[in-house]
N, C-alpha and C positions, 0 to 999 in steps of 0.2 A: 560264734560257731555257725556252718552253714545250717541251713536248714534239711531235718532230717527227711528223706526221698519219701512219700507214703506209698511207692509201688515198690511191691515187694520185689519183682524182678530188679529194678533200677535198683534199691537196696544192696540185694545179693552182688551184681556186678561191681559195685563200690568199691563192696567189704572184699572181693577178689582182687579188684585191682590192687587196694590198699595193700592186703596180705602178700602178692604173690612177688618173687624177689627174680624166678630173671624171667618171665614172660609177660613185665607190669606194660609192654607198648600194644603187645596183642593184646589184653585187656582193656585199654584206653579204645583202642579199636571196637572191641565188641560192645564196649558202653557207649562210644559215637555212633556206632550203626545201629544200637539198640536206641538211644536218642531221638537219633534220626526217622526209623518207622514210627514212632511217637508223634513228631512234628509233622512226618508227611502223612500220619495217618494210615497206612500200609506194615505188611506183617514185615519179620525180622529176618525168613528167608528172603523173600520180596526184595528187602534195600540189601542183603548181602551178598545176592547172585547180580547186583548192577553194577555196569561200569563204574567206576569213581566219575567217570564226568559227565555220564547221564545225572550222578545224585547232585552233582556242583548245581546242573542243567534245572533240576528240579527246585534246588534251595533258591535260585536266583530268581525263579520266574512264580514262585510261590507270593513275594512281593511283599516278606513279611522282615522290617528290618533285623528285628529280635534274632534273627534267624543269619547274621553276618558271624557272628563268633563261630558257630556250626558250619559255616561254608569255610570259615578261615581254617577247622578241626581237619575234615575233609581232606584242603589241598594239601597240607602238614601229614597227615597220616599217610595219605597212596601219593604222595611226592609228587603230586602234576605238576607238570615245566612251566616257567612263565608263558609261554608261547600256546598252551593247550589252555591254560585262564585266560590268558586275553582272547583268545579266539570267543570261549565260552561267555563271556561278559561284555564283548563286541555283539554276540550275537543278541544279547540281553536286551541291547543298546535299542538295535534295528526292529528287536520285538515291541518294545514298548512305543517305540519313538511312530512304528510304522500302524500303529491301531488308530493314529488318526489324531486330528489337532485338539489342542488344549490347552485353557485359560492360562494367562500369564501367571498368574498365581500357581496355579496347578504344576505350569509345564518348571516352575523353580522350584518346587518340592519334589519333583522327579528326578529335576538334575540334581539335586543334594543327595537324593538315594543313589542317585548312577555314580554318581564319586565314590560313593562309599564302596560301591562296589569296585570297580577301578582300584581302590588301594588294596584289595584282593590281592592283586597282581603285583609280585616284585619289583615290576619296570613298567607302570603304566603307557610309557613309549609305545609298548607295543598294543596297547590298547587302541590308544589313538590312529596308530599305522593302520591298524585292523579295522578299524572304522572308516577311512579314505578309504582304502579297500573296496568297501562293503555300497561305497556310495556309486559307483560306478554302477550297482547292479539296479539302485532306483531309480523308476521312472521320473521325467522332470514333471510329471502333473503331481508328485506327491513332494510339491514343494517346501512346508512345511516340515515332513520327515527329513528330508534335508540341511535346512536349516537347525534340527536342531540335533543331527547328526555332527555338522561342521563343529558348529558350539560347545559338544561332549568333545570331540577330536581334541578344540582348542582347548578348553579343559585338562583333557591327560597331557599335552605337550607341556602345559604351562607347571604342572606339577612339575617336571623331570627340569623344564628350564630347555627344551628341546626344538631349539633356533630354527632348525631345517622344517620341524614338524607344523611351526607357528608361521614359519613363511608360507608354506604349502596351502594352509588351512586360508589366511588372508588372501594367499590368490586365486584362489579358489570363490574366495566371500566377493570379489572384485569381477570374477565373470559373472558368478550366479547374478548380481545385485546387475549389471550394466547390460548382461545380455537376455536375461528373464525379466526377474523382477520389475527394473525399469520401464521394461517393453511392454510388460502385461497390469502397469500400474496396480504393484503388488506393494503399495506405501506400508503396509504393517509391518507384512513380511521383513521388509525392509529393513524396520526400524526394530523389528525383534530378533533381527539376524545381528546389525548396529548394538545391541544391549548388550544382548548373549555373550559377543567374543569383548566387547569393551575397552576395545584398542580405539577409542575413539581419533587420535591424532592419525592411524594410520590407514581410516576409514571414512578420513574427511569429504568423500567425494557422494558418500550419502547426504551429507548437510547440504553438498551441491546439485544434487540431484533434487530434493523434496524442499531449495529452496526455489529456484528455477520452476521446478510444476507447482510450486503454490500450496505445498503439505507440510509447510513448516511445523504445522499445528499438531502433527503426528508425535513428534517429537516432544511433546510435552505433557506427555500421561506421569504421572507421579510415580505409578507403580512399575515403572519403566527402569527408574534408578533408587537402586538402594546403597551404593556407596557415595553417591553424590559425583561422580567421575564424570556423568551425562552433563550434567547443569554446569559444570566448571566446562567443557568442552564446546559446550552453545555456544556462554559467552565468550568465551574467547573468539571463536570461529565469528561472531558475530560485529567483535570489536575489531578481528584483524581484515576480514573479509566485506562487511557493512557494514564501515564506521558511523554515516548517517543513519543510519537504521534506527533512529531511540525506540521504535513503536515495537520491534521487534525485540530488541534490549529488554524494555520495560516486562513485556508481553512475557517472554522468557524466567525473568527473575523474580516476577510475579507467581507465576505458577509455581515455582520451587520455593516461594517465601523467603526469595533472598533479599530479604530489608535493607540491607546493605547497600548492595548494587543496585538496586532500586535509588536508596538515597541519592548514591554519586552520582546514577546518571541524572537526577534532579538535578541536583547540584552545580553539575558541570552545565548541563544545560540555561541555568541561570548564569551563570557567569559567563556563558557565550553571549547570553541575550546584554548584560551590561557592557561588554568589551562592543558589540554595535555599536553601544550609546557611546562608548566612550570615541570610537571611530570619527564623532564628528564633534564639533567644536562646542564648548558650552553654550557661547552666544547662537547660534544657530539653535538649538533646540531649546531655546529661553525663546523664540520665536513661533514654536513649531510645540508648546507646551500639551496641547492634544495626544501628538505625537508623542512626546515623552512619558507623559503620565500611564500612555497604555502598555507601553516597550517596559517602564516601572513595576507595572503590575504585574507581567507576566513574568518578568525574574521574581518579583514577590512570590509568586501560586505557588512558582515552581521551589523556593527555598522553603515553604511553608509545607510544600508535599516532601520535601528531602527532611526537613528535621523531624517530621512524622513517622517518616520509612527508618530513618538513624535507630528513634529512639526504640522501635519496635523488634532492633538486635539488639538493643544496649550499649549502642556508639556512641553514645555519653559523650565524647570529645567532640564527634565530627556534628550529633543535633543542635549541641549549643554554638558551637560554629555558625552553623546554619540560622539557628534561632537569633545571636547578634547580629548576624546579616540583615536576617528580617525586619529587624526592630531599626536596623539604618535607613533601610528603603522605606519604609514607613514613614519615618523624620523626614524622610526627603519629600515624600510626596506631600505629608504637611506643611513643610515649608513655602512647595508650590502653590501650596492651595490658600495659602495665608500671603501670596505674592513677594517672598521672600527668596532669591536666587542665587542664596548661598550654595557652593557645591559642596556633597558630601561624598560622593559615592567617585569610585576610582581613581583616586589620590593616592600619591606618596606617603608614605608613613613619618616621609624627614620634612614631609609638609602640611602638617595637621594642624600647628598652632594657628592659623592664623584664621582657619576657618572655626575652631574652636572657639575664637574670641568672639566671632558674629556671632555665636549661638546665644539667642537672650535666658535659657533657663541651663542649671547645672546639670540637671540630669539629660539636660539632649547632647553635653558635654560627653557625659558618660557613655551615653549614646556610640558616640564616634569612636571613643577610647575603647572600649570591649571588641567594635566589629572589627577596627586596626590592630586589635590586640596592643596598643603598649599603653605605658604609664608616663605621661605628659608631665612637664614641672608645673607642678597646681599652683607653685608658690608664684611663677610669673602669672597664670593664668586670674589668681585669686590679686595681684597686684594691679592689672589692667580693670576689673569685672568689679573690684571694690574698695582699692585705694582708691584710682583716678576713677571711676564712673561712680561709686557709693551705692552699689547693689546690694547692699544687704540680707535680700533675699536670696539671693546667691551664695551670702554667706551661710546663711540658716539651711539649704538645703547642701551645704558640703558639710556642712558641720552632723546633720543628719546621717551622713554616711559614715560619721566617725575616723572623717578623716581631718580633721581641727585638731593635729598632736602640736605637741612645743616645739618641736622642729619649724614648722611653716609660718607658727607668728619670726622666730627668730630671720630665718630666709626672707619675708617681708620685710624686716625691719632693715638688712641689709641691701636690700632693693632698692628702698628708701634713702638709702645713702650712698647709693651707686648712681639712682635714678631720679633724685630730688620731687616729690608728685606737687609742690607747693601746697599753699595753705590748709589747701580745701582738705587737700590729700593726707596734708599731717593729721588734720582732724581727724580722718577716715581710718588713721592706723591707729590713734589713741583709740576712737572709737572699738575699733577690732582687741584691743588690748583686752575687753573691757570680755571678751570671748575665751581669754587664756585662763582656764582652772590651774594652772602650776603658777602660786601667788609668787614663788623665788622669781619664776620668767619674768611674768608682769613686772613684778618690781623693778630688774634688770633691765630691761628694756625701754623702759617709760623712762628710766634716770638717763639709758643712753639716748634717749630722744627727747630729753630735757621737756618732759611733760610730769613737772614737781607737784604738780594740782594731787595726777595720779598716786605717785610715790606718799605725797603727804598724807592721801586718804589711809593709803595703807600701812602706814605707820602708826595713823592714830587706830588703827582698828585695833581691840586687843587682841583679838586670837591671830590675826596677819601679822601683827607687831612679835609676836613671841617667838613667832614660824620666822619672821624674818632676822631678827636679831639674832637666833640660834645659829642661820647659817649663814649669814655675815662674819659670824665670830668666827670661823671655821678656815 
């Protein structure tokens, strides 16, 4: 239930309106006008001898939003035409707007009230109309009022979808900005005229203006953009207009905490810096090792700054990218540093093996595999590394990764009889046999490599002997 009126006139009007069967609109009447001297504080002959649009006049400029449903009662009750509320709420506009400048903060809780006012009116169109209007009669020193007359204009147009009214308004934003502003190095203005209407693509000639005099910086207060439309429109402007520009890129995506685009442009910028190195010939910079190792480290900084910037969006995909990267160029520079002139860095993916096999540890193997992204045959790789050379330690740290399944002794063992490794080498496969926990494999393999020694041990074992005899039978 609503809550019961405790003025006893408000009461009595009620319990009339409710009762009465056919004069209940002239009662809603006398309870809005009785309301009304309430709200504005003024007697009941007082609001009932006023126009209806002195009392619109009063509710709007009273400033109190509570007070929109009563304006809304108002125009409903004495019928005012759209054209006599837009006037009325144009005029609202100019009152507010013309008492003088105000925080950005402020002057956007102004505009959320003046909309609300505006849907007052049946056809905000003519709101807006009425406002261009109005602007002719301010002076250009109260530029400010201006601006954010244009801005309520674009506003009411954008409501209705009113093409003609949103042209009018941007060409309008195109003199004021080109024939004032600019001349009178009015950079705020500027860029709070640029917020306001938020057609950024079709106002790109502010980003040319305030980059040209050197105010790019104007353009990067936070509280400037609250849809994010500002910071999407930099960069772009910044990547279609100064491609080289990282400083300005970085500067931009920074201040919006766009980790992201911070990353890439990291990012991209390290892989410009290796595609130089790659520009000249290995032999050439095995010469010029100075040279290399610093051209190195600065795609290093800059991959070590991208996976940082990645992970601080949660680009999970694109930091560990980055992070295998790093961990490449690293091995490379230790390589150098250890006088070793294997290349690692900007090769074909269809030509990895070979620099894979120089590598003397497994995990610098891995190394190369992750920052290429693929998955190399381990079983040639593990046939070169420890049938023919007898690495074992190679063996022991692939086996640590858990990747020593029964498939790869099998792949060995047929390598071996594709590839012959001789003596040394049949050794080094028994040897590895001796690494396979599937004792059915072992067994299998050691009888197809006629290494009986093997097979006999595990025959005589009894718990191998019972495991194998079961599936022999089979």
């Amino acid at each position: 239930m609503p809550p019961v009126p405790s003025d006893p006139v408000l009461l009595d009007l009620e319990i009339l309106k409710d009762r009465c069967s056919h004069g209940k609109t002239y009662c809603q009447q006398l309870l809005c006008l009785y309301e009304l001297s309430q709200d504005l504080g003024c007697s009941f002959s007082d609001i009932s001898s006023r126009d209806p649009g002195e009392i619109l006049r009063s509710l709007l400029s009273s400033q109190r939003p509570e007070l929109t449903d009563r304006a809304q009662a108002v125009i409903n009750f004495h019928g005012l035409s759209p054209q006599t509320v837009a006037q009325i709420v144009a005029e609202e506009g100019v009152r507010v707007w013309r008492a003088g400048p105000v925080e950005v903060y402020n002057a956007s809780e102004i505009r959320q009230r003046f909309l609300q006012l505006v849907k007052l009116c049946q056809d905000p169109t003519l709101v807006g109309l009425t406002l261009l209007d109005y602007l002719e009669n301010v002076p250009l020193t109260e530029q400010h009022c201006i601006i954010e007359l244009l801005i309520s204009a674009h506003d009411c147009f954008s409501l209705t979808c009113h093409l003609e009214g949103i042209r009018r308004v941007l060409q309008a934003c195109r003199h004021l900005t080109e024939s004032h502003l600019a001349a009178n190095q009015e950079y705020s203005l500027m860029v709070r005229l640029l917020s306001g209407i938020g057609r950024y693509n079709e106002m790109v000639y502010v980003f040319d203006i305030l980059h040209k005099e050197q105010h790019f910086e104007v353009l990067l207060r936070k509280q400037l953009d609250t849809k994010g439309g500002l910071q999407t429109a930099l960069l772009e402007y910044i990547k279609r207009c100064h491609p080289g520009d990282s400083e300005k890129h970085n500067m931009t995506a920074l201040c919006f905490s766009l980790h992201r685009d911070i990353g890439h442009n990291h990012e991209q910028a390290a892989l410009i810096q290796l595609k130089l190195i790659q520009s000249r010939a290995w032999e050439y910079w095995m010469s010029e090792l100075v040279e290399l190792r610093s051209a190195l480290m600065k795609a290093l900084t800059l991959l070590i700054d991208a996976a940082e910037s990645y992970s601080k969006d949660s680009c999970v995909r694109q930091s560990l990218r980055c992070a295998r990267l790093t961990r490449l160029l690293t091995l490379q520079l230790h390589l150098l540093n250890n006088s070793h002139q294997t290349k690692l860095i900007n090769l074909d993916r269809e030509n990895l093996m070979e620099p894979i096999l120089e590598l003397p540890r497994f995990y610098q193997a891995v190394i190369v595999t992750e920052a290429y992204d693929i998955q190399p045959d381990w079983a040639e790789v593990l046939y070169h590394k420890v049938i023919l050379a007898g690495d074992f330690q190679y063996l022991n740290e692939f086996k640590q990764r858990e990747l020593l399944r029964s498939g790869v002794f099998q792949q060995l063992s047929d390598k071996c009889k594709l590839q012959p490794p001789g003596a040394t080498g049949l050794q080094n496969l028994k040897r590895v046999l001796g690494y396979c926990e599937d004792t059915y494999t072992r067994y299998k393999l050691a009888l197809e490599n006629q290494f009986y020694d093997v097979t006999d041990v595990l025959m005589r074992d009894s718990q191998t002997r019972c495991c194998l005899t079961d599936m022999l039978s089979r």
